[in-house]
N, C-alpha and C positions, 0 to 999 in steps of 0.2 A: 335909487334909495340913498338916503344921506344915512352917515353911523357918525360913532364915535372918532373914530380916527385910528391908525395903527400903532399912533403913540402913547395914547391915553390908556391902553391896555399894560397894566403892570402887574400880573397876579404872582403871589407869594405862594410856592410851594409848602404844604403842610406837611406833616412828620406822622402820614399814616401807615407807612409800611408797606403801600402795594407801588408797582412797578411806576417811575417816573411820568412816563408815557402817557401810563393808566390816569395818574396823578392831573398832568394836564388835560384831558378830555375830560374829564370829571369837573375843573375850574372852570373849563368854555360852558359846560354844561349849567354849569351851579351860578355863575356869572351869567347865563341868559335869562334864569330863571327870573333870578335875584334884581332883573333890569340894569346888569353893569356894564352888560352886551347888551345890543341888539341886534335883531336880523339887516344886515345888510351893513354892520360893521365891516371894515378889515382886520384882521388880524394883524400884529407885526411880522416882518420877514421872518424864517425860523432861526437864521443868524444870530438876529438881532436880540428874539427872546432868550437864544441858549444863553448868550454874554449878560442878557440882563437876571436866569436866575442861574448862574451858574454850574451850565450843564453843556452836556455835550452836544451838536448841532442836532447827528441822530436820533439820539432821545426825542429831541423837542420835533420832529421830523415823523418819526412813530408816532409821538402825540397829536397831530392833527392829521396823519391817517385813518388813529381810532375815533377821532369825532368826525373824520369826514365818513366812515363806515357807519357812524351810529346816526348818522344824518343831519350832524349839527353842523356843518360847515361844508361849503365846494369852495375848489380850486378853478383859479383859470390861470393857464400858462402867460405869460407876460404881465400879467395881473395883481395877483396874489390869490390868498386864500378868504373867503368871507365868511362870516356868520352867515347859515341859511336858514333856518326856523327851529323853533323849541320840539316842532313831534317828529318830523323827518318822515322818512320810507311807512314806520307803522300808523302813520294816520288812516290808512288803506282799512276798509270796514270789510270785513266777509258778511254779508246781508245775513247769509243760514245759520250766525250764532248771533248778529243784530237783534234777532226775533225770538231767541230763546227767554221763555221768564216763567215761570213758577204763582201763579197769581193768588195761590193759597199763602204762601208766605207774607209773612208781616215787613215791609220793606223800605228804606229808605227813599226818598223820590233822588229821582237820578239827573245828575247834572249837564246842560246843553250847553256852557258858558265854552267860548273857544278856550278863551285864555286858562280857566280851568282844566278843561280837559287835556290842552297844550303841557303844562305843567306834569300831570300823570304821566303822558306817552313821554317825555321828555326824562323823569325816571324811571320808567320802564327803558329808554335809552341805555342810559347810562348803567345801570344794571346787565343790560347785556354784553355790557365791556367783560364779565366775570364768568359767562354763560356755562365756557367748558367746566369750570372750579367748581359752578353751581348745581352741576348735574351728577354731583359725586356724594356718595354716601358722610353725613356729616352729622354732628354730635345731636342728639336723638331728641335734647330739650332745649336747643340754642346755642347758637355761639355767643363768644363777650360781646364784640358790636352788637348782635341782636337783641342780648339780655339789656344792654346800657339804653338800646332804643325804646325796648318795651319798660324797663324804668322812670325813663324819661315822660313817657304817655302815662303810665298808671301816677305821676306824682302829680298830674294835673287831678289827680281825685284826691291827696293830699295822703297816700300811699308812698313809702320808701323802703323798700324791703331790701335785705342785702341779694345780690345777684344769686347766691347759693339757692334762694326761694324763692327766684322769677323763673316760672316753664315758658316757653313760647310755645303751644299744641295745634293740630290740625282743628281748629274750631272749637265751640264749647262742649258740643256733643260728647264726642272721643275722652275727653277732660270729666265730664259730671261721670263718662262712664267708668272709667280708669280709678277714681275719687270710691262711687260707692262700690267699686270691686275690693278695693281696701277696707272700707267701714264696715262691709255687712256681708252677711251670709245669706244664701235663700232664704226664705221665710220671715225675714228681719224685716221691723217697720221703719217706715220715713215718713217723717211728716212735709207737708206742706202747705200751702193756703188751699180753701175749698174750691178758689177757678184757679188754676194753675197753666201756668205753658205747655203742650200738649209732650213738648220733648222729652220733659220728665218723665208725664207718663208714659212713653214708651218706653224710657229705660228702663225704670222700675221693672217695669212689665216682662222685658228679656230676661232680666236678673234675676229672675222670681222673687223681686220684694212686692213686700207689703206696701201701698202707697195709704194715706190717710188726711184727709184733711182737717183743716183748720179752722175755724168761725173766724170770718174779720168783720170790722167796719171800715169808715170812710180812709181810717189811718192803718189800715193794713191786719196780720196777723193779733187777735188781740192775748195780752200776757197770760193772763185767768186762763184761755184757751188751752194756751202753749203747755202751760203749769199741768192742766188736768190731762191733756195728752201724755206727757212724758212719766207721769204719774201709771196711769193707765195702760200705755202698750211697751213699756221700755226700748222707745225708739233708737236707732243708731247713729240717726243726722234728721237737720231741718231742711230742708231746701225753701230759699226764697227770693224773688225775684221784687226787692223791693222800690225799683225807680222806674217810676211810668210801667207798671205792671203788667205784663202781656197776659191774658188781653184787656184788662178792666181802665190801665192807661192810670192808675193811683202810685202813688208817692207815698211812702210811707215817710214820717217827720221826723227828724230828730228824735226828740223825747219817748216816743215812743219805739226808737231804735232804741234809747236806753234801756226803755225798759224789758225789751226782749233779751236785748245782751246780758241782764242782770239773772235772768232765768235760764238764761243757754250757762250762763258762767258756775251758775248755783250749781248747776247740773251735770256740768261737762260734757255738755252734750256739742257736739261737730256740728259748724254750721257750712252750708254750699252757698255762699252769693254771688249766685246769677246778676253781674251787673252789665247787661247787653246794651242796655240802654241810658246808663250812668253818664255817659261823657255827654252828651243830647243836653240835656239842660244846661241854662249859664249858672246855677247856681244849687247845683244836687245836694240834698243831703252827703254829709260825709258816709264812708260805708263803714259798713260792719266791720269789716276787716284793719280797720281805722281804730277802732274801739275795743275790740276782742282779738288782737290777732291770735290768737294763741290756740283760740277754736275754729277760724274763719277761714274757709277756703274759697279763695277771692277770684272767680272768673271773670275776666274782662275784655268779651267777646270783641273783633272787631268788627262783625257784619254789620250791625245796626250803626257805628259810626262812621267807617270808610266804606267798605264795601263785602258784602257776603262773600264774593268771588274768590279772596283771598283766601279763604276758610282757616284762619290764624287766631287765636285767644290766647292772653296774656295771663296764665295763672300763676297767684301771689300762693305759698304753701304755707299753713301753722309756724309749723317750724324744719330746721333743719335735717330732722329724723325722717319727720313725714317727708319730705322732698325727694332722700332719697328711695325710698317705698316709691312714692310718686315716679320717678325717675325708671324703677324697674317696671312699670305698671305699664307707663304710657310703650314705654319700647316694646313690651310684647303685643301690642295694639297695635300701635302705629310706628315703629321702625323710628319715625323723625316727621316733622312739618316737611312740608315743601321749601328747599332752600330757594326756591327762586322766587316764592310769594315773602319769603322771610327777609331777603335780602330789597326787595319791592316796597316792604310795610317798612323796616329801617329805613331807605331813602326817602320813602314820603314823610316820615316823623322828622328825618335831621333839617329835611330841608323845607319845612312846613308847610308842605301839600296836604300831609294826612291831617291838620289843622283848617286850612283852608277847606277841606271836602268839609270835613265838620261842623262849623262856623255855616256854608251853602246848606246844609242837608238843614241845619237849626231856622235859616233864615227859611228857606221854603215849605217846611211845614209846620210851622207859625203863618203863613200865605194860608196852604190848603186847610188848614184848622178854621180859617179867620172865612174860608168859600164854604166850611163844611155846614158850620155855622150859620150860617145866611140862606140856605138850600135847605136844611134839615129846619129850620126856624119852627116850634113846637110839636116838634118831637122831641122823645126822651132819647140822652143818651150820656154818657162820660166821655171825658175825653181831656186832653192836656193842650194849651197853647204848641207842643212839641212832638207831642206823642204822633205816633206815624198811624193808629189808625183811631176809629172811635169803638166805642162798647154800649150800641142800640138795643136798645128796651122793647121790644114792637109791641105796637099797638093792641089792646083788648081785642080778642080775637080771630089775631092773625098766629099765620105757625111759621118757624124758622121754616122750616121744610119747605111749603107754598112759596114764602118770598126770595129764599134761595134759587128755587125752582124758575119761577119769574126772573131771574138776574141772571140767571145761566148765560154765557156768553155774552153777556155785557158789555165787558173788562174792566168788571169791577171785582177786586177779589173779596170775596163772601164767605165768612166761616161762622154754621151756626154752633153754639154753646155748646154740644155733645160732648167734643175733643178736649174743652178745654175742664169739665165738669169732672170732680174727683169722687164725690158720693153725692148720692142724693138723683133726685129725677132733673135733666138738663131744666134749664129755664129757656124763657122764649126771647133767647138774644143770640145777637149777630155782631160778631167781628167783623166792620168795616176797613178794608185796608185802604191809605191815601196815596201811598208812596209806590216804587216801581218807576216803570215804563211813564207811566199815563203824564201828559199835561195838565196843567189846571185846569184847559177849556175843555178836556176828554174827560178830564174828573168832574167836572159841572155839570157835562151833560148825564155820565153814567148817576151822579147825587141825584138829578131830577128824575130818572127813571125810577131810581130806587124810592122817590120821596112818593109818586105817579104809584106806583106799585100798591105803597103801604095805603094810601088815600083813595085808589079803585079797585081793590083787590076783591075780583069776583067770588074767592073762596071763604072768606069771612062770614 
């Protein structure tokens, strides 16, 4: 293999505080990613780098044991030392969690690109430079790195909160739960749209609140609605999930963001927005919390844009009071996030892998929306050039139940309306999910079954 050369390599120590060592394995690292390295560079001798950033031989000696440990570089005796690849040792697959998936869940399609996934294993690398530090009990809503990272991500929705009101929590869950154990007591109502995300209703459910929905149309929760609710049950919070809505896949617009915010603000009524799927679009509405912060409690989950696995959500607080409430809340819950998924989501943001996963997950399902489309061709259903799955209408005299039933082991994941139905008798539709495991060509074929199903469906 041809490289750079070992002269061309000139990296400038930065002023972060951790061990020198540490410092350079992190540059080979960020320098391979960055294309400043590549595999089958040499490195300079470690003489040569000490004199060139002024440090000690040893230092810079540590430093390419820890990237030959993390697997970014070997040695050969009379040699030198080389760049070896961006994933190293952890490219290694355990087949028995390969296969693990959830097919109920609503989910991002998952990426095969080497060079991508080269990128992730490659910070997960370098994060394990920190592993012992990381497996110790540590501040219970983020540390500064993590709060500056998750600021960094929440200001692409055009959010800037001061650090004192960024949480980092284990997922959104734990977060909406910890939220309405603050706002309400048993029996107390919450509003929400009338199809809602099913998670809400469970929480509700544990809490013993009241859940209640909302009349919308094409543009979401409508205001009249809002107005006559709050009037009527003296609610304690709105919950809404208003970008690419699970499961109906609607976008609530601008204007009529306004005009909700102008009803919550009349009212003082606490709003939860659920923004899971905000970062998904190249051009989202701005959110609530954007508008209202004052009422808004701004979750900004990261499963739906990086990956569920990490179970990490970025929540923006009202204000400074509620935060710290919030702060006592979450630690009797949950102790702390996982600092090693925290420390994982921070190097994919600084070093914009958690952009690139993004950017993949938006381009690929605009692909499967554009196959869904072409396969389902007159049939009724909603659904978003992005959104990860559709929201199917079945056909006059077919039952979710039946077509469900028929799809059963498919691998196609299929949720009919029940879970997501807040009052009222469910309707005869199906949460189609796109994303996951599946390929496009495993997704075509499981779309033609499901399309075969609705058009010979013997129980009709």
């Amino acid at each position: 293999m041809t490289g750079l050369g070992m002269k061309s390599w000139k990296p400038v120590l930065p002023e972060s505080g951790k061990p020198r060592y540490i410092e350079i394995a992190d540059l080979i690292a960020s320098d391979l990613q960055r294309g400043v390295l590549m595999p089958g560079d040499r490195l300079p001798p470690q003489r040569k780098l000490a004199d060139h950033l002024g440090i000690d031989f040893t230092t810079v000696s540590r430093g390419y044991v820890e990237a030959r440990e993390r697997g970014l570089v070997e040695s050969h005796v009379g040699r030198g030392t080389f760049v070896k690849t961006l994933a190293g040792p952890a490219a290694s697959v355990e087949p028995r969690r390969a296969e693990q998936v959830d097919l109920s869940m609503n989910m991002p399609p998952e990426t095969d690109d080497p060079d991508l996934i080269a990128r992730m294993q490659a910070g997960l690398s370098v994060v394990s430079g920190n592993m012992v530090s990381l497996l110790r009990y540590q501040n219970g809503t983020g540390s500064t790195i993590d709060k500056e990272a998750a600021s960094s991500w929440l200001s692409m929705r055009g959010l800037v909160p001061s650090l004192e009101r960024v949480f980092i929590t284990p997922g959104a869950h734990p977060a909406m739960m910890a939220i309405l154990n603050m706002l309400a007591q048993p029996g107390d109502t919450i509003l929400s749209e009338a199809i809602t995300y099913p998670g809400i209703r469970t929480i509700t459910r544990t809490l013993r609140l009241k859940l209640v929905g909302l009349e919308s149309d094409r543009d979401g929760v409508r205001p009249e609605a809002l107005e006559a609710a709050i009037d009527e049950h003296g609610p304690k919070a709105l919950y809404l999930n208003p970008t690419l809505q699970n499961p109906t896949t609607l976008t609530t617009p601008h204007e009529r963001r306004l005009a909700l915010s102008a009803v919550l603000k009349r009212h003082g009524l606490p709003l939860i927005e659920d923004d899971a799927y905000g970062f998904i679009p190249e051009h989202a509405p701005s959110p609530f919390a954007a508008t209202i912060p004052e009422l808004t409690w701004h979750i900004g989950g990261l499963a739906k844009c990086i990956g569920a696995g990490l179970r990490l959500a970025y929540v923006v607080a009202p204000d400074t009071r509620a935060a710290l409430d919030f702060t006592a809340a979450m630690r009797s819950m949950t102790v702390m996030a996982s600092p090693v998924t925290m420390a994982l989501a921070t190097r994919w943001i600084e070093d914009g892998t958690a952009d690139h996963i993004r950017r993949f997950i938006r381009r690929e399902t605009k692909a499967r929306q554009e196959l869904t489309a072409e396969v389902l061709k007159g049939f009724e259903f909603e659904a978003d050039p992005v959104s990860f799955n559709i929201w199917l209408k079945l056909p006059d005299g077919l039952t979710r139940a039946g077509i469900v039933g028929q799809m059963s082991g498919k691998g196609l994941g299929i949720v009919p309306s029940d879970p997501f139905t807040v009052c009222g008798q469910p309707t005869e539709h199906l949460r189609v999910c796109l994303g996951g495991k599946l390929t496009r060509t495993e997704l075509k074929r499981a779309l033609h079954l499901l399309a075969h199903s609705m058009e010979h469906n013997p129980y009709a």
